[in-house]
Phi, psi and omega in degrees: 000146181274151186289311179233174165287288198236142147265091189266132170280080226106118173249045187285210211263296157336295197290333198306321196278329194291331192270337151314312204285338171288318170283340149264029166259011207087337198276123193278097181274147179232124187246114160249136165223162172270332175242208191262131171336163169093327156086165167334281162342305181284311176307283156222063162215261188306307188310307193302309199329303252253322176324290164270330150326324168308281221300343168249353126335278166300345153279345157297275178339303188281336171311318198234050186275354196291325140351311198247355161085048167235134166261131174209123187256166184028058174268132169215184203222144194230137174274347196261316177304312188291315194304298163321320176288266133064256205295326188297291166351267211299314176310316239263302209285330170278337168292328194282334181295309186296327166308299189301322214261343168300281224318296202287010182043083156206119182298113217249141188213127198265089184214185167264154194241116132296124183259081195297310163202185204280136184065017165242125188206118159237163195229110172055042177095348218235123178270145178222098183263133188201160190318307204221146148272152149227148156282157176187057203249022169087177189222167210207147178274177186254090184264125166251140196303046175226129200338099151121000173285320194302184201320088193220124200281345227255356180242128181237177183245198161346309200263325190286334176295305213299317192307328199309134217286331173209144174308126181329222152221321191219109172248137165266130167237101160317102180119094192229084177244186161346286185313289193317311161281336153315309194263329161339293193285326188303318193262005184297312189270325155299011185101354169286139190286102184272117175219132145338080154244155200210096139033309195272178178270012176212137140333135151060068192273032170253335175278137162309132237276322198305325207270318186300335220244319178295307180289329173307289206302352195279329193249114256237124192089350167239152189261148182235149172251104173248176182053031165255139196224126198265133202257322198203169160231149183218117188044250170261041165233112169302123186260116163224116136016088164312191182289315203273020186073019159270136149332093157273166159186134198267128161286130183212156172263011170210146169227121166298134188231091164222074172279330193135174182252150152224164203302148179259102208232037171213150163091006195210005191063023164340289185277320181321303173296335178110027207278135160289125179235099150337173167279284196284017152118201199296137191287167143201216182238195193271326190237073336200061142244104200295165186312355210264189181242110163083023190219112204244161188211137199217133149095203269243298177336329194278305203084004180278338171199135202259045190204140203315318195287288186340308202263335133007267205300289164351302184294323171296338168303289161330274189316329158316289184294315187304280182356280185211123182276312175302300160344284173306302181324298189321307150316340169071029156338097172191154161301117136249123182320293154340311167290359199284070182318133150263171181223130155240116192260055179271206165221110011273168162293135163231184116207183174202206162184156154103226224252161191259155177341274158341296165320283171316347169264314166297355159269017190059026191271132149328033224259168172275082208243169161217139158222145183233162151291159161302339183297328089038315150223166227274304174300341171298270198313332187276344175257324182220019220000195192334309210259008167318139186287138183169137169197176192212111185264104187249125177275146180221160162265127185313308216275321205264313206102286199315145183272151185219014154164160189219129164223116196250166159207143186139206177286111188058014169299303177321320202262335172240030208234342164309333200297312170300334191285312189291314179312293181283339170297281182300357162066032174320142168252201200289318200298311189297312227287312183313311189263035164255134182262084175291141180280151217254077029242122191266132126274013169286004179263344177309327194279328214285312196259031155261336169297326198271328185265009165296172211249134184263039185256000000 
């Protein structure tokens, strides 16, 4: 007989939930992590980012409340408070993982985890066997092999910015994905001279380039280098190639390296075991199961989507079908990708889902777009008036109608882009879309008048 029923490897967002979500089905679980609950995301990743982007917000905000016939004078910023607000969050949110994972009675053990073969799993020498594995091992940020990068104090990755005893003076960022433009704009408003450079020819190359191209010019402090390949660092100074193949280089006293994450497929017995591995990490299927028998792989491991919410779902997945497998088929428990909202919490704020203009005419669609301003609602305008940056792009298919993506920028896009997400999850056209009642003044009325503004031919 096996020592637990399910064995999660990770206590990252994936592993955390699935095994909550198994310990209140009854099913006697073992979460092993090696660190502190919460996984990346909690740790040094989305929560400190959101911590302190609050935190430079409201020093945006007070700078300039005068606007709104709030005076706030000798407004400053003590960087060790913000660093202290920070850490108090994040302890206060990893103790709350570790409480919820008591409730559901599931034994949580801090150690490295090997994964030997299916239902083999050791922890600190001790083989532990149970019915089912979940992988759950996370992501690693992606230092790329350039010259002068390598044991270099003055280049950090993610976690090493999150840390920093003071704000830069001058930061260069390597990188212009999600990571990157968060901390562009967080350290852009605490005052740093900030410059961008970034390989493809647009930002935030999953948002659609008319709204991405709209969030560049929107984020105010900071200079951005598109089409650029970065050759070399020499102390703080970046050397990179532009679009016309002349040589620059940006001076800086820190370089941010946020090229991106890849799935962590070492170190853990992966290839030992017979792990099926991809170019995008550990394979799986719609309902995250691997080539292995009884053996599941959820969140950042996978590659399919590098993102907290994404492995949420994962983890339910898994844990669905371990539960009751006919249930779940039925419920249609399985990923979909597509349906998978992002968030970028800079200022301005974005997000979006589905599929972006471009994509969809190269998935073969007939398509539709509308883009409207924000200026469109009332609360948008009582908050950031007329000329704020925002706006909301909604894609359709001619024929069907069906919507197949929303993409916003502004103010609470993050906070409203679920509404869309349940809209391609449920497989809504422009018309249902129409007869859904948003509330009155929203900016969540943005997606509403992009409905309306599509075209009824």
């Amino acid at each position: 007989m096996a020592d637990y029923d399910v064995i999660v490897l990770g206590g990252g967002p994936g592993g955390y939930i699935a095994a909550e979500r198994l310990g209140h089905e009854g099913r006697k679980v073992l979460l092993v992590e090696k660190e502190s609950l919460g996984g990346t995301c909690l740790n040094v990743g989305c929560i400190p980012t959101k911590s302190l982007l609050n935190s430079a917000k409201l020093y945006e905000h007070a700078r300039h409340s005068a606007t709104y016939g709030v005076t706030a004078t000798d407004v400053t910023y003590d960087w060790p408070t913000v660093q202290a607000w920070k850490a108090d969050v994040v302890g206060k949110l990893v103790a709350g993982v570790g409480a919820a994972e008591k409730r559901a009675g599931v034994e949580v053990v801090r150690a490295h985890g090997t994964f030997l073969a299916p239902g083999v799993v050791e922890v600190e020498g001790v083989r532990r066997t149970s019915d089912h594995v979940i992988l759950a091992t996370g992501s690693v940020p992606v230092m790329p092999p350039i010259p002068g990068a390598e044991d270099n104090p003055l280049v950090v990755d993610s976690t090493g910015l999150l840390a920093v005893e003071a704000v830069p003076r001058r930061l260069a960022v390597i990188g212009g994905g999600v990571i990157g433009v968060e901390f562009a704009s967080l350290f852009a408003a605490f005052g740093s001279h900030v410059e961008v450079i970034e390989m493809l020819p647009e930002i935030v190359p999953f948002m659609d380039d008319d709204l991405a191209g709209r969030l560049r010019k929107a984020l105010s402090g900071v200079t951005f280098h598109l089409g650029c390949r970065v050759t070399a660092i020499e102390g703080g100074t970046v050397v990179y190639t532009d679009a016309k193949g002349v040589e620059q280089r940006s001076e800086a006293d820190l370089v941010l390296m946020a090229v991106g994450r890849r799935p962590l497929v070492d170190g853990w017995g992966a290839a030992e075991a017979g792990l099926e591995v991809g170019p995008r990490g550990v394979v799986v299927d719609d309902t995250m199961r691997t080539n292995l028998p009884r053996t599941w792989a959820v969140g950042d491991l996978t590659g399919r989507s590098l993102l907290a919410h994404a492995a949420y779902r994962m983890g339910e997945i898994a844990a669905a079908h371990i539960i009751d497998p006919v249930a779940a088929a039925r419920a249609g428990q399985r990923l979909r990708t597509d349906t998978i909202p992002w968030a970028v919490y800079s200022m301005p704020e974005a997000a979006g889902v589905g599929l972006t203009e471009a994509q969809a005419r190269t998935r073969g669609h007939d398509v539709l777009t509308a883009t409207v301003p924000l200026a469109v609602s009332g609360r948008f305008v009582a908050e950031n008036g007329v000329r704020g940056p925002g706006a909301v792009k909604l894609i359709a298919d001619r024929r069907t109608r069906a919507v197949l993506g929303v993409h916003m920028l502004g103010t609470y896009a993050p906070e409203t882009i679920w509404g869309a997400a349940t809209v391609l999850e449920t497989e809504l056209t422009v018309d249902d879309l129409r007869q859904v009642v948003f509330p009155h003044p929203t900016v969540s009325e943005g997606i509403r008048e992009a409905a309306w503004a599509i075209k009824n031919d």
